[in-house]
C-alpha positions, 0 to 999 in steps of 0.5 A: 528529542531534547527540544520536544521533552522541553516544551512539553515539560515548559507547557506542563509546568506553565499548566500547573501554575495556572491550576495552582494560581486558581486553587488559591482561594481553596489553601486561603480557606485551608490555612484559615481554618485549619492552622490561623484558626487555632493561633487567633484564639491563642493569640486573644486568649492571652491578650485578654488574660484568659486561660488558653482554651482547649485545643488539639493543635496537633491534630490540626495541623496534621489534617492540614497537611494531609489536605493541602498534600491531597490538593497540590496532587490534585492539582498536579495530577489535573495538569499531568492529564490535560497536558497529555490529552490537549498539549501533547495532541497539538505537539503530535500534530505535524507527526500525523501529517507526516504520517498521512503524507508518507501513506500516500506517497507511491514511486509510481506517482513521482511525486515527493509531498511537501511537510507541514513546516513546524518548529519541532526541531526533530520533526524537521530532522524527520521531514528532511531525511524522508524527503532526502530518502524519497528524491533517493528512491524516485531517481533510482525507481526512474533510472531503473525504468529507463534501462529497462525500456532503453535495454527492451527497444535495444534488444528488439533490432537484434532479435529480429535480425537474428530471427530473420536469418534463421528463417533463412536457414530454414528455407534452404534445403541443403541442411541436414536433419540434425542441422535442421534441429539446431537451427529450429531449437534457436528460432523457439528460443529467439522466439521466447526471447522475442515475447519477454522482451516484448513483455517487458517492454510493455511492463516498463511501459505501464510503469511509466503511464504510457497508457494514458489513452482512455474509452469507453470499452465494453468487456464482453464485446471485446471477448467476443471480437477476440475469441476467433482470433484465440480459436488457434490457441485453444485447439483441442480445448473446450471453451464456455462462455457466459458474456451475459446479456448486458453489456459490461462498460468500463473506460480502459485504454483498449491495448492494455484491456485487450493484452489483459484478456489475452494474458489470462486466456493464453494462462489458462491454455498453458496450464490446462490438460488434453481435452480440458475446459476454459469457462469464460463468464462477464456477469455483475461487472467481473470477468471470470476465467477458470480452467481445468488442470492437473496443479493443485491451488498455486500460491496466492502471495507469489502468483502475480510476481514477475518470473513466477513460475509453479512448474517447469513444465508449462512454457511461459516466461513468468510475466503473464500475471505480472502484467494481469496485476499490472493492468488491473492495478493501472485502471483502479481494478482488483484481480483475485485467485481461487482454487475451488472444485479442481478449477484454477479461477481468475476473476477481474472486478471492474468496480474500484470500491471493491477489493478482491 
């Protein structure tokens, strides 16, 4: 901070002597007729031969002093205030820069901003540790996506093989009851395995802006198209709809649109009761899903987080929201979480102004 404490005070020093070269005239007036006046009259008094006239020249001199002290802190007082409100605002500039860039700077974009160019020798140490730390997290952040999706498309063949062989094994007749148990435990958890992959793969896939295939989509259409193939998943539950009789446009890449409306229904199935409810509304461009249970309200701050499960009773890998966030967060929308009147309630805006 040496070289940024220097010229700040170089620039407070070149200030005060401006402002004491332009108060010159005041400490000419000052000195005239506080300390000259009185050695003129002595002066003439005694070159005449006159008595030297009554004077107090103590008094004089010290209202001299006291002023020209009250006008040199003035003075340095003016300099100390300008310096702080103009200098130290331009000196200030490429920090504010720099905190801007930064502000905008996200892992998902890849991109690293360039730094305004100063002659601040801290701020350049600055601007090149940010940049340095920030090539750091891209290239971890982009290694980490890679084997998350490298390791996603590796586990697919094996997965299917090994559940294509215990299809078999089922089919033959010659097993036991017990045997039979065995066999049907491993194909629900190859099953399980088979959907976290399937949903990671599509996590790492959002991440990394695979999606990039837009139309114009309306919501409640889509609802409607999807509701009889979901028929199955909601048996035993009744279901409320209220798409509304305008339609809902937006532009979404129709997969991750689809797997948003499917991510929310299956968790309101999930996490419903025997005989519960699930209303489904598309009105003033929100989609709204709310369903019954027997949880009480779920903690907002760790509801979206991947592997986030509130009770281990309800089957499910933990994903389902992550990827309603991820989704949402991909197209510029906000999803919100309430628990009002025993309802669990998600509702997606599909407006970007707004926030939840």
């Amino acid at each position: 901070m040496k070289s940024l404490l220097h010229k700040s005070l170089t620039q407070f020093i070149v200030c005060a002597a401006v402002l004491l070269l332009l108060a010159t005239p005041l400490f000419y007036y000052l000195t005239k007729y506080f300390y000259a006046e009185d050695l003129i009259d002595i002066i003439e008094a005694v070159e005449a031969g006159n008595p030297l006239p009554a004077m107090d020249l103590e008094r004089d001199l010290l209202v001299g002093v006291v002023l020209q002290f009250v006008l040199i802190t003035g003075v340095l007082s003016i300099a100390l205030v300008l310096m702080m409100r103009l200098i130290s605002k331009r000196l200030w500039i490429p920090f504010d820069d720099t905190l801007r860039r930064i502000e905008r700077f996200s892992l998902e974009g890849g991109s690293i901003p360039r730094f305004m160019p100063n002659d601040t020798q801290e701020f350049t140490r600055l601007n090149a540790a940010l940049t340095q730390l920030m090539k750091k997290n891209l290239e971890s952040y982009r290694l980490q996506k890679e084997f998350t999706e490298n390791a996603s498309h590796e586990l697919q063949t094996p997965l299917a093989v090994f559940q294509s062989k215990l299809d078999l094994l089922l089919q033959q007749s010659d097993m036991t009851e017990e045997q039979a148990e065995i066999v049907q435990s491993l194909y629900e958890v190859t099953r399980r395995l088979s959907r976290l992959n399937k949903n990671l793969l599509l996590l790492a896939r959002i991440e990394n802006d695979q999606y990039k295939q837009m139309e114009e989509m309306d919501v409640a259409r889509t609802l409607k198209e999807m509701l009889p193939l979901l028929e199955k998943l909601t048996e035993g539950i009744t279901v409320h709809t209220d798409l509304g009789a305008l339609p809902v446009q937006v532009e979404a890449n129709r997969t991750l649109l689809e797997s948003l409306i499917n991510n929310l229904i299956i968790n309101a199935v999930r996490h419903n009761v025997k005989d519960g409810e699930i209303f489904i509304s598309v009105t003033d461009r929100r989609l709204t899903i709310a369903n019954t249970s027997a949880e009480v309200g779920l903690d907002e701050q760790l509801l979206f987080s991947r592997f986030y499960r509130p009770s281990e009773k309800v089957q499910g890998n933990g994903l389902g929201l992550a990827i309603a966030k991820a989704i949402c967060e991909y197209h510029g929308w906000h999803i919100h979480y309430i628990y009002k009147e025993g309802l669990h309630r998600f509702t997606v805006s599909f407006d970007k102004k707004e926030v939840g």
